[in-house]
N, C-alpha and C positions, 0 to 999 in steps of 0.2 A: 923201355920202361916196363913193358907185359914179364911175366916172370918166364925164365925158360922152362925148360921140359925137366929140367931139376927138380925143382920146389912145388909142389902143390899148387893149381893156383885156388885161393880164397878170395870171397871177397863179400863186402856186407852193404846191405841198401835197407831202408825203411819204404813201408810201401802206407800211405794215408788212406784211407778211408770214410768218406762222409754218404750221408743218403739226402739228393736233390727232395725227397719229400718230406714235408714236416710232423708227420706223422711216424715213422720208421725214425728209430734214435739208435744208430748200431751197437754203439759202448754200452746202452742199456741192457740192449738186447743180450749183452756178451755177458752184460753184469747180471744179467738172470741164471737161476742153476738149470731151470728149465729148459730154458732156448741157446744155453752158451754149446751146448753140442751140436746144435744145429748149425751154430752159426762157422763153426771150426768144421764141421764137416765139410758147408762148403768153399769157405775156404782153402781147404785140402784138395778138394776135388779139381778147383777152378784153378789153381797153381800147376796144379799135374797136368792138366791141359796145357798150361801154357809152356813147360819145356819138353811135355811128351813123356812123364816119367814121373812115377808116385813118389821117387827119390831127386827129382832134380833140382829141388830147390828145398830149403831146411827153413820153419817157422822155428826161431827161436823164442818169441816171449810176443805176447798178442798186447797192448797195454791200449787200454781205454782213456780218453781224453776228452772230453766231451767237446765239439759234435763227430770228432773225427774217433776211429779206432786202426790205431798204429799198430803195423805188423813187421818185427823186425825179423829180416832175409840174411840166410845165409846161402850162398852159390861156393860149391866145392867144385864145379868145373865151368871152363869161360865158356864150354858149346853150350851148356846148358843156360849159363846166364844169356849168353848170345839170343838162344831160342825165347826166352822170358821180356829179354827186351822186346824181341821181335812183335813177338802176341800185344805186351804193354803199348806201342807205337801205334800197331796196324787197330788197337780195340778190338783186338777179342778176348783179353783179357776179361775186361771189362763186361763183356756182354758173357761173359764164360761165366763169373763171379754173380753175375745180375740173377742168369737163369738157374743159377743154383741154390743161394740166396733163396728164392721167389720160390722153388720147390721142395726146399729144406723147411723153408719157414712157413710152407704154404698162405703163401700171401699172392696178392695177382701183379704186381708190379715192385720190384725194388730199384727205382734208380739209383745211379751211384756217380759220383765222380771222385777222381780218381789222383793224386800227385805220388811223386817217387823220389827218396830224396837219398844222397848216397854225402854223409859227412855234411859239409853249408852247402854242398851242392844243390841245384834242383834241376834236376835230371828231364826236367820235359820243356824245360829249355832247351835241352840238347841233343833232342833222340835222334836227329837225323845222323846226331856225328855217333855212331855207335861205336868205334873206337874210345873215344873220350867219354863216354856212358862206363864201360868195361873198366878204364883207367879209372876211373872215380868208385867202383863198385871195389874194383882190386886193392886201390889204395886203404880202402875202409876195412879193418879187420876184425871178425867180429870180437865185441869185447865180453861175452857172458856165453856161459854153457845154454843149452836147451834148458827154459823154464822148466821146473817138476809138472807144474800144471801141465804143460803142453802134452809132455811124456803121459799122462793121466788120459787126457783126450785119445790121445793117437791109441792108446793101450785098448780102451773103450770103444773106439771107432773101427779097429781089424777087431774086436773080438764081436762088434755090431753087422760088420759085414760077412763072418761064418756063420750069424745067425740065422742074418737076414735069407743067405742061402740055403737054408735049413730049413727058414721057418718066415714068412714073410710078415709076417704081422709084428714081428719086433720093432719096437722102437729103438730112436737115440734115449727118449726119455726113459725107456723101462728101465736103461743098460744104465742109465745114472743116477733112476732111483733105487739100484740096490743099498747106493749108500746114505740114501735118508732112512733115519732112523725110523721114523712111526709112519705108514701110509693106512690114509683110510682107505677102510673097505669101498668099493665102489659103488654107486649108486647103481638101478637100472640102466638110467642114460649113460654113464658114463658106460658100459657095459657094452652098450649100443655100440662106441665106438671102436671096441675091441674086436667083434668078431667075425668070422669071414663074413657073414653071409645075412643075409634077415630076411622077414617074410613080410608082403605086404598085397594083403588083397586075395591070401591063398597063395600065393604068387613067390617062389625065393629068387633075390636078385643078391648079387655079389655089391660087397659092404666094400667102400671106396673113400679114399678124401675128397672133400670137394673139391671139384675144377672151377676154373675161372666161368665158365658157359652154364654150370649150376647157377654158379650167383648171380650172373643178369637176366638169366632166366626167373631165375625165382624173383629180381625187384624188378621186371618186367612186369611180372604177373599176378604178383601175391595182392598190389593194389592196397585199400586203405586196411586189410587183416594183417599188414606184417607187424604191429604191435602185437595182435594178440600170439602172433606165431614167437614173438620175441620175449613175452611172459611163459610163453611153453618152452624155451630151450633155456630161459632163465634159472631154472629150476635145477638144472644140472651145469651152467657158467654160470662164472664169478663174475665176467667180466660185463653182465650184462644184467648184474643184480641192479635193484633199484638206486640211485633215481637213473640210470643211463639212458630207458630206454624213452622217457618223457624228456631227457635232456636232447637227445638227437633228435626228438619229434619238432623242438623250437627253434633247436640249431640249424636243423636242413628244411626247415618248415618254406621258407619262399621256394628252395630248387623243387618242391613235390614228393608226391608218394615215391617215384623210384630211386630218387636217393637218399631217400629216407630207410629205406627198405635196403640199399644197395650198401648203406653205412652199417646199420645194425648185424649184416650177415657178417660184414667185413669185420665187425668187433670180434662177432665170432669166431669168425677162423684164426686171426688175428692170435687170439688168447688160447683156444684149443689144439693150433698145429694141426698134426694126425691126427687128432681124434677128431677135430670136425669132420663128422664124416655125413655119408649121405643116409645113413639110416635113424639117424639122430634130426637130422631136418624134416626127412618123411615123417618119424615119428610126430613131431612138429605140426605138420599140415596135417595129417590125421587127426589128430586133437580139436582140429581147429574145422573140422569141416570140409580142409582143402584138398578132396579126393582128384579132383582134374588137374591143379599144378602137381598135384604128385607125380600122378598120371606121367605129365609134361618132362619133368626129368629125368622119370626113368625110360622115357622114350617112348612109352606104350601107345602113343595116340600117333596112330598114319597122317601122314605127310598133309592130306587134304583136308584134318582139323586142324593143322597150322595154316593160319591165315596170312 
């Protein structure tokens, strides 16, 4: 039934996409102009893992469906689909997708779960027969060229990666807002997020996105000031204009100050990407008084004032 060494083989699968938290909407995310190159980026990335080859598997058309976002697959060789199953089966797919996800989007967690469906097939019914995966993948051919959009993505994503070699501070966002028409001027803060480096205290430290150890760190510590830390980074997100930050204070009001404090950062970064960055939050606790959490994450305090 496999084709011979004549014919090409092709063959076509849809691969689903949901995120186990209710918070995270992927199709949304995609449906954003902002975020949708983040989310193809990693996409791309997490597929190349999985047959070992920036080419071994072809996204045809990404199509959003709410809660799921469907990625239709094109495999132009069985080793390579071979290897795709293989990752799909053993999860590392899956965890290949999560961690890229989760560093593209900078977010601290993207779960995901995951279905594969090749025709009425559903392919995770069957992965141990990998033979019978391949024949179902084979039999399906794709029916549509590569999406324009995709080809736009992908255009934008290698002209994002000679940049990024170049020049690190490039974003996905800069690379696709050359084609919004009007960008405002950037405020201070927003500024903050841009550039290498900032001073604080006398002090220059290297300008970073925030990590995951920022944020518990900071609703660790920041205690019952993280409203007013969250009226000072308000000022430069949207996402945290009013009423948010009194809505989350009622909303998480029984779990306590630190995840009250641990939700409001998450807005943040949430909405900002790269540009939450760490000198945007310093600026923040400065404002605010909070010389000693500064302190705290940019390390400056020895081991035996952590208690």
């Amino acid at each position: 039934k496999m084709a011979g060494s004549s014919a090409p083989w092709i063959g076509s699968a849809y691969l689903f996409l949901q995120s186990t938290c209710k918070t995270i909407v992927l199709p949304s995310l995609y449906e954003s102009s902002q975020k949708k190159p983040s989310v193809f980026k990693a996409l791309k990335l997490a597929l190349a893992d999985s047959t070992g080859s920036v080419n071994g598997v072809d996204m045809l058309k990404v199509h959003c469906s709410h809660p799921h976002l469907i990625v239709q697959l094109k495999f132009c060789k069985q080793e390579n689909c071979r290897r795709f199953l293989q990752s799909y089966r053993e999860g590392a797919l899956q965890e290949s997708l999560q961690k890229h996800l989760q560093l593209s989007l900078a977010m601290t967690t993207v779960p995901l779960e995951m279905e594969l469906k090749a025709g009425n097939e559903h392919l995770d019914n069957m992965l141990k027969d990998e033979d019978r995966c391949l024949e179902c993948i084979y039999r399906e051919k794709p029916d549509r060229l590569r999406d324009e959009e995709i080809t736009e993505l992908e255009e934008c994503l290698k002209s994002l990666i000679v940049h990024e070699s170049i020049n690190n501070n490039m974003t996905v966002k800069d690379c696709m807002s050359l084609n919004s028409p009007s960008l405002p001027y950037p405020s201070q803060d927003a500024s903050l997020s841009l550039q290498a480096t900032f001073i604080f205290q006398g002090q220059q430290f290297a300008n970073r996105t925030l990590a995951p150890d920022d944020h518990q760190k900071f609703a660790k510590l920041v205690s019952k000031k993280w409203k007013q830390v969250g009226r000072s980074l308000q000022k430069s997100c949207r996402a945290l204009r009013d009423p948010v930050i009194d809505n989350l204070a009622l909303e998480y009001d029984r779990e306590g100050l630190y995840e009250q404090a641990y939700q409001m950062l998450l807005r943040f970064i949430q909405s900002e990407g790269k540009k939450a960055t760490i000198a945007r939050l310093i600026a923040a606790l400065e404002e605010n008084g909070l010389i000693s959490l500064a302190e705290e994450l940019l390390g400056l305090h020895s081991s035996e004032d952590c208690s």
